[in-house]
VEXPABA-677514 format. One record per atom (N, C-alpha, C): residue number from 1; chain; atom name; x, y, z. Coordinates in steps of 0.1 Angstrom, whole numbers, plus 5000, padded with zeros to 4 digits. Example, Ala and Ser with C-alpha at 12.3 -4.5 7.8 and 13.67 -1.06 7.14 Angstrom:
+-----+-------+------+------+------+------+
!   n ! chain ! atom !    x !    y !    z !
+-----+-------+------+------+------+------+
!   1 !     A !    N ! 5132 ! 4943 ! 5078 !
!   1 !     A !   CA ! 5123 ! 4955 ! 5078 !
!   1 !     A !    C ! 5132 ! 4967 ! 5078 !
!   2 !     A !    N ! 5128 ! 4978 ! 5071 !
!   2 !     A !   CA ! 5137 ! 4989 ! 5071 !
!   2 !     A !    C ! 5129 ! 5000 ! 5079 !
+-----+-------+------+------+------+------+
This chain:
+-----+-------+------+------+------+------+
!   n ! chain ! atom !    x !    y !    z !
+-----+-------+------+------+------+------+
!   1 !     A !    N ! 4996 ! 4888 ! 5120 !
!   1 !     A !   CA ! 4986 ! 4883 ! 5111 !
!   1 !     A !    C ! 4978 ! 4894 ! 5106 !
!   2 !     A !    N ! 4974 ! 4900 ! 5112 !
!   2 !     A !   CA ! 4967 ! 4917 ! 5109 !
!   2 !     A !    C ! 4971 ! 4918 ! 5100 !
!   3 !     A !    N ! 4986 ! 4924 ! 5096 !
!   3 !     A !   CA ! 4995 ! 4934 ! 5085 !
!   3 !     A !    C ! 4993 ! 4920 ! 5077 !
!   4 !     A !    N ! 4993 ! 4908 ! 5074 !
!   4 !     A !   CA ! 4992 ! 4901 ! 5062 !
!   4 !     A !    C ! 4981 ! 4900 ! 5060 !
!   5 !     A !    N ! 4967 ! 4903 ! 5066 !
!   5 !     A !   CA ! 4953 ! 4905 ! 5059 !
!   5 !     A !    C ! 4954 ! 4915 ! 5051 !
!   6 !     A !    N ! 4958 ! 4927 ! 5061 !
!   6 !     A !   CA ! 4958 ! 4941 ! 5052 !
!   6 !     A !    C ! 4967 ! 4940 ! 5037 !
!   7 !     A !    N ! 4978 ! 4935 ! 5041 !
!   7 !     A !   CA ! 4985 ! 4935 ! 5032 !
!   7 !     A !    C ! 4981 ! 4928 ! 5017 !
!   8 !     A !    N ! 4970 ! 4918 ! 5024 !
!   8 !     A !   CA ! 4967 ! 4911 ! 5011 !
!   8 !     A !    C ! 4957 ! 4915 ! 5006 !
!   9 !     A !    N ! 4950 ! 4920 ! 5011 !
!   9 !     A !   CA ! 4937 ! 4931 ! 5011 !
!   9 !     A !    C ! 4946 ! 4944 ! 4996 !
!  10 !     A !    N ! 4952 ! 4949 ! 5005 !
!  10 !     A !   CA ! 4955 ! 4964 ! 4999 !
!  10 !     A !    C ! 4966 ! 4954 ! 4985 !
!  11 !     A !    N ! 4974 ! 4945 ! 4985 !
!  11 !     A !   CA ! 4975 ! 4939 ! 4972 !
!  11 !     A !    C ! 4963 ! 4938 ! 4958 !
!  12 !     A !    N ! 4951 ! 4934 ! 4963 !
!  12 !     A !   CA ! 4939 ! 4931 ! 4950 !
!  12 !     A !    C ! 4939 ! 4939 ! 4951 !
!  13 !     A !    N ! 4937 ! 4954 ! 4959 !
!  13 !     A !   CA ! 4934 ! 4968 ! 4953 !
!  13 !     A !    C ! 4940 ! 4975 ! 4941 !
!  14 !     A !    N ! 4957 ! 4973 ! 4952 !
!  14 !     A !   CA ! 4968 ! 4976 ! 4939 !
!  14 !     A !    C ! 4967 ! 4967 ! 4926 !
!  15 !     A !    N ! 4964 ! 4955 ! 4927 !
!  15 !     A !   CA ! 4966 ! 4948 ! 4914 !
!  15 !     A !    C ! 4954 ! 4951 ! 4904 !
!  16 !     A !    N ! 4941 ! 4954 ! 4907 !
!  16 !     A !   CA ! 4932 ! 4957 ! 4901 !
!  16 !     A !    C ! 4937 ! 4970 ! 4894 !
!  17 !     A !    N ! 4940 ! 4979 ! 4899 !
!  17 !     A !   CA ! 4943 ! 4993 ! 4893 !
!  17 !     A !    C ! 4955 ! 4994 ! 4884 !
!  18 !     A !    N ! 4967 ! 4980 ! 4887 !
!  18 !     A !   CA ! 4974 ! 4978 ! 4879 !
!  18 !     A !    C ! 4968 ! 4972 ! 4864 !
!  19 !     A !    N ! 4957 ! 4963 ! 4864 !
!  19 !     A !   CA ! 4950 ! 4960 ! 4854 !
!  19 !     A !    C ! 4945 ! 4970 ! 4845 !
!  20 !     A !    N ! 4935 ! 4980 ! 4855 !
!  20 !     A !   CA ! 4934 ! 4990 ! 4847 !
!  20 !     A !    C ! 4941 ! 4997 ! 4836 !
!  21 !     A !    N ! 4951 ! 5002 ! 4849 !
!  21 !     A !   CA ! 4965 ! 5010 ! 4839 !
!  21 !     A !    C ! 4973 ! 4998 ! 4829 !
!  22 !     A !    N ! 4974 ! 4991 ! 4828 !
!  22 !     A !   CA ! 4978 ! 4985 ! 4815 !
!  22 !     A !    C ! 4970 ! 4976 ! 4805 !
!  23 !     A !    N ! 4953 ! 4986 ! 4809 !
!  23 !     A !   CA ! 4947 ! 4980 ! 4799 !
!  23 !     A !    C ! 4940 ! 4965 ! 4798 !
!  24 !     A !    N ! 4940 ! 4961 ! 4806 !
!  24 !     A !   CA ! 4937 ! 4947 ! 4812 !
!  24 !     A !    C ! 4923 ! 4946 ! 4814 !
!  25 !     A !    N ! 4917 ! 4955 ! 4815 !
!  25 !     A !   CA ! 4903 ! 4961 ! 4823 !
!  25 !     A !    C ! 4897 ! 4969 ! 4813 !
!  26 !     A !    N ! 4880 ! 4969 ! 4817 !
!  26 !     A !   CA ! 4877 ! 4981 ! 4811 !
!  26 !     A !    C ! 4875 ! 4992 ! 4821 !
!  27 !     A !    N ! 4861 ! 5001 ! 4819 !
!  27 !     A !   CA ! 4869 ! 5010 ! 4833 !
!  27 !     A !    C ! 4863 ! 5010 ! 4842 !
!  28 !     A !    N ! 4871 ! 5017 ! 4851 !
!  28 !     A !   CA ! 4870 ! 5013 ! 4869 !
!  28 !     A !    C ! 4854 ! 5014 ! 4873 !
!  29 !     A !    N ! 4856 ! 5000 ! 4882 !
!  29 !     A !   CA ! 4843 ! 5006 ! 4889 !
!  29 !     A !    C ! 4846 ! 5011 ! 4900 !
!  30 !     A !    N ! 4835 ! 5025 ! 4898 !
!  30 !     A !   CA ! 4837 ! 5033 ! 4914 !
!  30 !     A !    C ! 4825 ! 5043 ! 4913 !
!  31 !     A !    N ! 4825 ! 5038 ! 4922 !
!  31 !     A !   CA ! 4809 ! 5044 ! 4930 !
!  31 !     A !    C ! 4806 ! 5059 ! 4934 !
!  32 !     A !    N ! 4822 ! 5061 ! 4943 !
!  32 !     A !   CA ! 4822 ! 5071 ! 4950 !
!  32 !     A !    C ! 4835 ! 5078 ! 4944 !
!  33 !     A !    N ! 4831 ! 5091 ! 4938 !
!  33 !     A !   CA ! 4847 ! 5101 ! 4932 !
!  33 !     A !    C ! 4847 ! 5103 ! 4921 !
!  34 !     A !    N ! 4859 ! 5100 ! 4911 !
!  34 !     A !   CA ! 4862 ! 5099 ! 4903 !
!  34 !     A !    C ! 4877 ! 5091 ! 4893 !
!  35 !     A !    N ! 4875 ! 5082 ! 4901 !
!  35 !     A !   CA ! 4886 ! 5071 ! 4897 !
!  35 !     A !    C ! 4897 ! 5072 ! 4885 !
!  36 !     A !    N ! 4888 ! 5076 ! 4877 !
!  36 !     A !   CA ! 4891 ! 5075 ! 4856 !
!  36 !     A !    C ! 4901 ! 5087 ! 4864 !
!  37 !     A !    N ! 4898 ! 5099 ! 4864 !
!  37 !     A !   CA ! 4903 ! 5113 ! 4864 !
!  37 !     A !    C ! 4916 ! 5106 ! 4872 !
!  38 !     A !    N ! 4916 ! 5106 ! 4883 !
!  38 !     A !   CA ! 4930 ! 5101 ! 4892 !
!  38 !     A !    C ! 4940 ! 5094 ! 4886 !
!  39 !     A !    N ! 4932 ! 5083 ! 4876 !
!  39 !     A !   CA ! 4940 ! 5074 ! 4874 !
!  39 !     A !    C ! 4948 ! 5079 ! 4860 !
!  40 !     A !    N ! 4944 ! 5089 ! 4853 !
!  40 !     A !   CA ! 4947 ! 5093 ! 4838 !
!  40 !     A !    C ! 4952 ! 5108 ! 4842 !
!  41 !     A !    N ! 4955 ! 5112 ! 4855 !
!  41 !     A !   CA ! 4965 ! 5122 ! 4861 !
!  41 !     A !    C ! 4980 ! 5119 ! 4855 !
!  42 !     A !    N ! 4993 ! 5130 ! 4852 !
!  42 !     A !   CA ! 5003 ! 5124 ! 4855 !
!  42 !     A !    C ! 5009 ! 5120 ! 4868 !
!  43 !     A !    N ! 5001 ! 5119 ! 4876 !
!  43 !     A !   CA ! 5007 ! 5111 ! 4891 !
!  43 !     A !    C ! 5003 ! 5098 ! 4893 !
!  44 !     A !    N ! 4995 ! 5097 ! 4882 !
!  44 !     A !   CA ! 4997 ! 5081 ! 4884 !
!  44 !     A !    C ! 5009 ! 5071 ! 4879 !
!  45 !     A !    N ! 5019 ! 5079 ! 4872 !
!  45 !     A !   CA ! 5030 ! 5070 ! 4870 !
!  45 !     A !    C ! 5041 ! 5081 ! 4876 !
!  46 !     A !    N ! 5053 ! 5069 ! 4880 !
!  46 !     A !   CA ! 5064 ! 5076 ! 4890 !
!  46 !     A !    C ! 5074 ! 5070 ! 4872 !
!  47 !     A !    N ! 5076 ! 5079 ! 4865 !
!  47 !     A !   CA ! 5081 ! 5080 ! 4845 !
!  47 !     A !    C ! 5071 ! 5070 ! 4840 !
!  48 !     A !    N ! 5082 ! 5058 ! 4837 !
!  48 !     A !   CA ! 5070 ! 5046 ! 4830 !
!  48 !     A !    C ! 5058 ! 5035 ! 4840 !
!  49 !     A !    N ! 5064 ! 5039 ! 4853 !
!  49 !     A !   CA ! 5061 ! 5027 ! 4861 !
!  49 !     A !    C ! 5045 ! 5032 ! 4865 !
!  50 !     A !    N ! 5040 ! 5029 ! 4867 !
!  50 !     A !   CA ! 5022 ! 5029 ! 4873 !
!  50 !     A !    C ! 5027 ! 5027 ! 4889 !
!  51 !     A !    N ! 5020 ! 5040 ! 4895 !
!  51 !     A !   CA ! 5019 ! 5038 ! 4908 !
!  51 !     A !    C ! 5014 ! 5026 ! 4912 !
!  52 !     A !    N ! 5003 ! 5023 ! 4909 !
!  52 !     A !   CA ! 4996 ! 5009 ! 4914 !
!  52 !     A !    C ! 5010 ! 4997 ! 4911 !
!  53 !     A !    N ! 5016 ! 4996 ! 4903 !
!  53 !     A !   CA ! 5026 ! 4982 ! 4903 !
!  53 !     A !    C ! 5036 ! 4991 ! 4917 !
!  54 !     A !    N ! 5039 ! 4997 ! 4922 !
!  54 !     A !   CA ! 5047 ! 5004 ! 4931 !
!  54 !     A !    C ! 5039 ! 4995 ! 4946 !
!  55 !     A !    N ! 5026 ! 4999 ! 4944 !
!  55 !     A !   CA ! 5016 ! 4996 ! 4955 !
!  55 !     A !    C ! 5017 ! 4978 ! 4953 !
!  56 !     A !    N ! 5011 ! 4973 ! 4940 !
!  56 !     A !   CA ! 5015 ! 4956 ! 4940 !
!  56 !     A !    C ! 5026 ! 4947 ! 4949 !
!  57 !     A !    N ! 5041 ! 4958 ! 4945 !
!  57 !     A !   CA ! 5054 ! 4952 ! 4952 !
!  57 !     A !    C ! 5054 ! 4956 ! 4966 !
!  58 !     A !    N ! 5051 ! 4966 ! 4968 !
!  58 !     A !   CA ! 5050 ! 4973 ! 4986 !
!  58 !     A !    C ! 5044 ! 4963 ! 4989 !
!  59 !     A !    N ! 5027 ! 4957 ! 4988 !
!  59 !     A !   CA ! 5020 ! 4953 ! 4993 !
!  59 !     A !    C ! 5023 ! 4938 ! 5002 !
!  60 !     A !    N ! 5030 ! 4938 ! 4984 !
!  60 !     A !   CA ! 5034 ! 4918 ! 4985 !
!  60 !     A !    C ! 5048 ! 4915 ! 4993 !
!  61 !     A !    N ! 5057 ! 4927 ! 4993 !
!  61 !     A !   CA ! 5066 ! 4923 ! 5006 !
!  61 !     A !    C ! 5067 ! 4927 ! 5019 !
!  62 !     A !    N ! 5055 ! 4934 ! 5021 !
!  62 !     A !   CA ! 5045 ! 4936 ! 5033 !
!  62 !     A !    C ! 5040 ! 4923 ! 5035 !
!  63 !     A !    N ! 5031 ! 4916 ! 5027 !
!  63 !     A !   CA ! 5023 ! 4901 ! 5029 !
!  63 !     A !    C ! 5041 ! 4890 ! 5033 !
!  64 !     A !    N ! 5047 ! 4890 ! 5022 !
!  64 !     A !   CA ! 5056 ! 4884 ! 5027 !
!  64 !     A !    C ! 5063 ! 4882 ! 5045 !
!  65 !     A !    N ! 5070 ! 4894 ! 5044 !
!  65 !     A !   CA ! 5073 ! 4897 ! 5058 !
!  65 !     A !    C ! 5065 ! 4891 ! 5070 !
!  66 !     A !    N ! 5050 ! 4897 ! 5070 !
!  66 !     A !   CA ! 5043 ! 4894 ! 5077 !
!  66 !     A !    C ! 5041 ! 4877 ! 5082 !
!  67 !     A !    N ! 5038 ! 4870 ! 5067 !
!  67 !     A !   CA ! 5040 ! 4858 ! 5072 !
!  67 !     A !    C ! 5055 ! 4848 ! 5077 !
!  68 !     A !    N ! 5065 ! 4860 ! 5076 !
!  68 !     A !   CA ! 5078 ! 4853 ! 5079 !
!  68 !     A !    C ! 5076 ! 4858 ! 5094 !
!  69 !     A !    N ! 5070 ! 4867 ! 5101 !
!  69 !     A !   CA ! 5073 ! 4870 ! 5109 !
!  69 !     A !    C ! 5064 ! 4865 ! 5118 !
!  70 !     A !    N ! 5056 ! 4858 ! 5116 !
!  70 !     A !   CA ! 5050 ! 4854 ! 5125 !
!  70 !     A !    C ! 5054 ! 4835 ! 5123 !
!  71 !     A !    N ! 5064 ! 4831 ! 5118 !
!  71 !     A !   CA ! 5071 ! 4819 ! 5121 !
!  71 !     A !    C ! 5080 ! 4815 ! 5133 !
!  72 !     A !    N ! 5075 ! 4808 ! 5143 !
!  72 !     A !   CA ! 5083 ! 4805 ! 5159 !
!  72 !     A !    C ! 5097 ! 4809 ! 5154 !
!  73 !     A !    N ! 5105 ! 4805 ! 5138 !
!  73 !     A !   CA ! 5115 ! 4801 ! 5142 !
!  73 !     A !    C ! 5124 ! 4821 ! 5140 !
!  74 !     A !    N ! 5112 ! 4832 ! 5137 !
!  74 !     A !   CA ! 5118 ! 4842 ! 5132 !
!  74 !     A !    C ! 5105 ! 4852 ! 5139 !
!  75 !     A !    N ! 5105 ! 4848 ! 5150 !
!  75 !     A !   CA ! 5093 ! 4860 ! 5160 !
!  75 !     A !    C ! 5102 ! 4869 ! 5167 !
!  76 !     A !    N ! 5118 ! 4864 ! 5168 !
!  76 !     A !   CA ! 5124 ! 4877 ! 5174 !
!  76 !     A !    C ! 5131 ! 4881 ! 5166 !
!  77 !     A !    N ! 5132 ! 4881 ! 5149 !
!  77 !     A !   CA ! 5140 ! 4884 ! 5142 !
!  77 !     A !    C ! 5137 ! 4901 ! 5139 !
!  78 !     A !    N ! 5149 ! 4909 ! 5145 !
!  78 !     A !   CA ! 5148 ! 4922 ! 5138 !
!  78 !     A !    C ! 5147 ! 4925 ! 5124 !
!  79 !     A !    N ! 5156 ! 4919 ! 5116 !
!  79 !     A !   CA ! 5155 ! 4918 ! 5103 !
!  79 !     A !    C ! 5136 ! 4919 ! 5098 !
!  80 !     A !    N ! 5130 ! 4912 ! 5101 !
!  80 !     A !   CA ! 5115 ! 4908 ! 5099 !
!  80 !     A !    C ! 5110 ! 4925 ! 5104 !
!  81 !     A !    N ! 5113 ! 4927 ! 5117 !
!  81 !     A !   CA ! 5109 ! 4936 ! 5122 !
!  81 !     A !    C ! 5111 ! 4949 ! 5115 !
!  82 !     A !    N ! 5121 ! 4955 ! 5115 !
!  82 !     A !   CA ! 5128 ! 4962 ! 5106 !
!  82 !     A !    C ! 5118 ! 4962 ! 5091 !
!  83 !     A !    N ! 5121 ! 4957 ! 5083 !
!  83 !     A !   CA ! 5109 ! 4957 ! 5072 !
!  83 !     A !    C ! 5099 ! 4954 ! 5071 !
!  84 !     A !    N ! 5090 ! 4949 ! 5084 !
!  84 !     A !   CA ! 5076 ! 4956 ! 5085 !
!  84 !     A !    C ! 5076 ! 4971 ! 5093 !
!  85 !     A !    N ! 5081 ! 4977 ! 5102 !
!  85 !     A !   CA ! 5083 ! 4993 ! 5103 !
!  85 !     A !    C ! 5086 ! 4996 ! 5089 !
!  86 !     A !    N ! 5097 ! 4997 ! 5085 !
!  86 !     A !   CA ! 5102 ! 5009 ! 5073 !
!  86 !     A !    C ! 5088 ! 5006 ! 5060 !
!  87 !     A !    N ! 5085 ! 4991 ! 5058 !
!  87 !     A !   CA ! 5077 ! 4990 ! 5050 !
!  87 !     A !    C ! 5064 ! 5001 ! 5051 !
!  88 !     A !    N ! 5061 ! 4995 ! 5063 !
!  88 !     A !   CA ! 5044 ! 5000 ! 5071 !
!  88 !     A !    C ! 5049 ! 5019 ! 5069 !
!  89 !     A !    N ! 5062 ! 5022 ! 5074 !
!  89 !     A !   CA ! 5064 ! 5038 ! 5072 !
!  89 !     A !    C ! 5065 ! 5043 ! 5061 !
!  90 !     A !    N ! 5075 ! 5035 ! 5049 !
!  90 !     A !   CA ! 5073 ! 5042 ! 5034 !
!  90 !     A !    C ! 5059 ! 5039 ! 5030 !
!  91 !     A !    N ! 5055 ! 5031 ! 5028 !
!  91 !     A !   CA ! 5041 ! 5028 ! 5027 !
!  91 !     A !    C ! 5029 ! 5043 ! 5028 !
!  92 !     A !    N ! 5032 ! 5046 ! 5045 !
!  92 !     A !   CA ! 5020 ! 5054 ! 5043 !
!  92 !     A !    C ! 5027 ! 5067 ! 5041 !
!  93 !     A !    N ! 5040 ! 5071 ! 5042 !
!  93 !     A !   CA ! 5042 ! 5081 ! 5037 !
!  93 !     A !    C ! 5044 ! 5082 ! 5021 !
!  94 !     A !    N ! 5044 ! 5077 ! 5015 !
!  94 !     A !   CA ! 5039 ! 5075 ! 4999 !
!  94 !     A !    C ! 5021 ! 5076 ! 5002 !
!  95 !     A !    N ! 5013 ! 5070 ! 5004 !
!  95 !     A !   CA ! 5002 ! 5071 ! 5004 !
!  95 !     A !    C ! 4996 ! 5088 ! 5011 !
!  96 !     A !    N ! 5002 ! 5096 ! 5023 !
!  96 !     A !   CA ! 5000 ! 5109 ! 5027 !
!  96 !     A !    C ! 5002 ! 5116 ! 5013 !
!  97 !     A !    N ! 5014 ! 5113 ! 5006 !
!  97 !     A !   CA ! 5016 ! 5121 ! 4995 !
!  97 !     A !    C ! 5008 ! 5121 ! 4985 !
!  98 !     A !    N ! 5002 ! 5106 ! 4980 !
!  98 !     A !   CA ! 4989 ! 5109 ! 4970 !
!  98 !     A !    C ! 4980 ! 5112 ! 4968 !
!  99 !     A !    N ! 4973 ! 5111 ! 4983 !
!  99 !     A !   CA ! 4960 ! 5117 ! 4990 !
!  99 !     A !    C ! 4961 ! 5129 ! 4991 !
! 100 !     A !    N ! 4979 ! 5138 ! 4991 !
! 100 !     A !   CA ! 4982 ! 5148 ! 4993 !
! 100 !     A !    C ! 4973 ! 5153 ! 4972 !
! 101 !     A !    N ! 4982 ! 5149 ! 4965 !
! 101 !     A !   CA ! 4979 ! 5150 ! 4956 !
! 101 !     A !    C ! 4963 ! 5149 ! 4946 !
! 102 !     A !    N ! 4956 ! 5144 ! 4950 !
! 102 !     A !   CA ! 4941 ! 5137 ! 4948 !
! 102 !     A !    C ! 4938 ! 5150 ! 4952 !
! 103 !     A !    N ! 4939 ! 5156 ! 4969 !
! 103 !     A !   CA ! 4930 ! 5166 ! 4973 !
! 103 !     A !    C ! 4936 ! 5183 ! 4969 !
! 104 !     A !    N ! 4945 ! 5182 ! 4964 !
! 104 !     A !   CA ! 4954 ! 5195 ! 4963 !
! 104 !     A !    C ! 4956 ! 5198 ! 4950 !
! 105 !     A !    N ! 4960 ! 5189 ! 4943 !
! 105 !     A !   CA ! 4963 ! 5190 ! 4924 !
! 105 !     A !    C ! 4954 ! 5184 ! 4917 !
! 106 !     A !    N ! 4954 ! 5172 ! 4917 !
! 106 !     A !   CA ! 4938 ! 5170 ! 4909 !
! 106 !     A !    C ! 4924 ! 5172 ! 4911 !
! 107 !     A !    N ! 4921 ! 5173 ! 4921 !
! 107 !     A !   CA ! 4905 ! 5180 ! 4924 !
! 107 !     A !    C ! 4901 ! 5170 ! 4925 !
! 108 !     A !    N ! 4902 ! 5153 ! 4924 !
! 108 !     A !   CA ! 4896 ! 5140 ! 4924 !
! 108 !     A !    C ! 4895 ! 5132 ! 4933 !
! 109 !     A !    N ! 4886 ! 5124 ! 4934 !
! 109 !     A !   CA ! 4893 ! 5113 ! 4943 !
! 109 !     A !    C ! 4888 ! 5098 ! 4940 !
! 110 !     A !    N ! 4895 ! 5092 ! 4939 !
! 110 !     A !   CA ! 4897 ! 5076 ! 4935 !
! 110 !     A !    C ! 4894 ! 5069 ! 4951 !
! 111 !     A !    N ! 4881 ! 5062 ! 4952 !
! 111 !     A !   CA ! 4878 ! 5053 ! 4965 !
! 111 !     A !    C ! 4887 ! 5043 ! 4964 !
! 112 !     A !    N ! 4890 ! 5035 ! 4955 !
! 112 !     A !   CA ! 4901 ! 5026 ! 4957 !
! 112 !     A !    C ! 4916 ! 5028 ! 4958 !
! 113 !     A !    N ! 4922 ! 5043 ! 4957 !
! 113 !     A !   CA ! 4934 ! 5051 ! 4959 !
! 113 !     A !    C ! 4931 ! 5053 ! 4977 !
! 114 !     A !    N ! 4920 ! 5056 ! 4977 !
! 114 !     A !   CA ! 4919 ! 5062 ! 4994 !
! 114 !     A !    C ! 4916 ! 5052 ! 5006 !
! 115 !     A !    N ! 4909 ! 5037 ! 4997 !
! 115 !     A !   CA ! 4911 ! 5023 ! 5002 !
! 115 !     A !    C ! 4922 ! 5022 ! 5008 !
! 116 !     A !    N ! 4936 ! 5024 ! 4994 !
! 116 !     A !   CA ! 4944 ! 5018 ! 4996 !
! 116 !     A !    C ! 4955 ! 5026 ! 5010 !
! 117 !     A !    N ! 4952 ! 5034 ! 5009 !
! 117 !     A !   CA ! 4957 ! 5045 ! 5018 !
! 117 !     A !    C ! 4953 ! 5044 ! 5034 !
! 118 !     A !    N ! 4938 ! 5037 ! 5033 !
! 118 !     A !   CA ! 4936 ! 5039 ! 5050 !
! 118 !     A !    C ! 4941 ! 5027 ! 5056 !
! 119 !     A !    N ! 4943 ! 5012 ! 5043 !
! 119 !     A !   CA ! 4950 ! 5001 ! 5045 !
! 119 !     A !    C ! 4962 ! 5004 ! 5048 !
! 120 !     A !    N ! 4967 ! 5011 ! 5037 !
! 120 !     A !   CA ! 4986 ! 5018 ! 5040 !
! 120 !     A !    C ! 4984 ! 5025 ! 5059 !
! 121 !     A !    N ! 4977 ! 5032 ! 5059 !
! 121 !     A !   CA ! 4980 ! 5034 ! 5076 !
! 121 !     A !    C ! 4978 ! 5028 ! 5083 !
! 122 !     A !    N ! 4965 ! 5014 ! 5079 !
! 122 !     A !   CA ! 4966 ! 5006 ! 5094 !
! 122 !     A !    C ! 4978 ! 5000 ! 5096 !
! 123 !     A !    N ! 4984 ! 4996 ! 5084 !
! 123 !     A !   CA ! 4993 ! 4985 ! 5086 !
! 123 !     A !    C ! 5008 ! 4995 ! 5091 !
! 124 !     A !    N ! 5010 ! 5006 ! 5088 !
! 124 !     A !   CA ! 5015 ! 5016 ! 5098 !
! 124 !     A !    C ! 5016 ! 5012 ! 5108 !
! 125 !     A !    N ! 5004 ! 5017 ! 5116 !
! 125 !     A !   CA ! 5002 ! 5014 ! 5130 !
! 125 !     A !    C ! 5001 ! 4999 ! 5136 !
! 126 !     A !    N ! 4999 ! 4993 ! 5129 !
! 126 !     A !   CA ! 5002 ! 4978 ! 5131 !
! 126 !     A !    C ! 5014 ! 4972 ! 5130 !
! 127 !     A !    N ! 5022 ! 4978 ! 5127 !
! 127 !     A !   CA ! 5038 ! 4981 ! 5124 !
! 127 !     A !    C ! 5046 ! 4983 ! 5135 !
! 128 !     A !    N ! 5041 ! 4997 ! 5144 !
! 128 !     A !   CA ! 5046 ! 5005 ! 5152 !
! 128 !     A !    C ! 5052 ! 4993 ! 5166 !
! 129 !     A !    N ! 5044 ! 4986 ! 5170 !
! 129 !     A !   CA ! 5048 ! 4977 ! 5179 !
! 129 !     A !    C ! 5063 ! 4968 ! 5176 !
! 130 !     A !    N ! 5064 ! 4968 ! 5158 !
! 130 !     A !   CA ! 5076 ! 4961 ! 5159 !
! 130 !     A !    C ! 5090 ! 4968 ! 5163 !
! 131 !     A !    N ! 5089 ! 4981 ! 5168 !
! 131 !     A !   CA ! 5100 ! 4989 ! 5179 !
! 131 !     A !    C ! 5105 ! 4977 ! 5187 !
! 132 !     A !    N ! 5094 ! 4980 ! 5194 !
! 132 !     A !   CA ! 5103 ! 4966 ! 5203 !
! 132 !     A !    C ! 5106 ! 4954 ! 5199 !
! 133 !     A !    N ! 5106 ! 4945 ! 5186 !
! 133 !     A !   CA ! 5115 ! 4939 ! 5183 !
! 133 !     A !    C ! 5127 ! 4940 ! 5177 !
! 134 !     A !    N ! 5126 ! 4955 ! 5172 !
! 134 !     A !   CA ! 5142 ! 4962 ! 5165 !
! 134 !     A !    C ! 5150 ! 4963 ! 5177 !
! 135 !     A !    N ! 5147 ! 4968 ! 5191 !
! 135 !     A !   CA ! 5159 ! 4972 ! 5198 !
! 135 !     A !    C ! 5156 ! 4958 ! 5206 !
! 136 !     A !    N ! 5151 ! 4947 ! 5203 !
! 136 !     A !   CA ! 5153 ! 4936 ! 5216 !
! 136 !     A !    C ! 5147 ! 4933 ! 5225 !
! 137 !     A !    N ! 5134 ! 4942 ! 5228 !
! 137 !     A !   CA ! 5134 ! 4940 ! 5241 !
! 137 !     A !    C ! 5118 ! 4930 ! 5244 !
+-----+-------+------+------+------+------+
């Protein structure tokens, strides 16, 4: 239940920022950094696609999963398990990389990029226990 709070949490973040980037919004609020700058980087798009819709889909079959996996009839399904790890792992290793990027190449930093990021780790580590439903035990 954790990883589907977080998950739905770090969702509005990503969807918000998706708004942004396609104009849906005017501009960001943020308090702390510089959001505009990060977001009008070319790292914010992986060609046409906007990181943030990257983060929207990760997020929501993170929320998905989560709630599948906490149904009696699929609590020992590895399947379930399986894509909350690799999710919770690509997840924050995409997220290492853009924090990599924020503090190394753009000189910026976006609080709702680094939101999304400390979200992307908990649900990492909130992940990590489903080991033992991948091998069974």
């Amino acid at each position: 239940m954790a990883i589907a709070v977080m998950a739905l949490i770090g969702f509005f973040i990503a969807f918000y920022l998706l708004a942004h980037s396609l104009g849906w919004t005017g501009s960001l609020l943020c308090g702390v950094g510089n959001c505009e700058r990060v977001q009008q980087s070319p790292y914010s798009h992986m060609g046409p696609i906007p990181v943030a819709a990257l983060g929207v889909v990760g997020y929501a079959i993170m929320l998905v999963a989560a709630f599948v996996g906490i149904q009696p009839s699929a609590r020992e399904s590895r399947a379930v398990g399986g894509v909350l790890l690799l999710g919770g792992g690509v997840g924050f290793a995409i997220s290492l990389y853009l924090t990599y990027l924020e503090a190394a190449v753009i000189h910026a930093w976006c609080q709702w990029c680094v939101t999304s990021a400390i979200i992307m780790t908990l649900i990492f580590l909130a992940s990590l226990p489903e080991v033992r439903r991948i091998r069974g035990a």
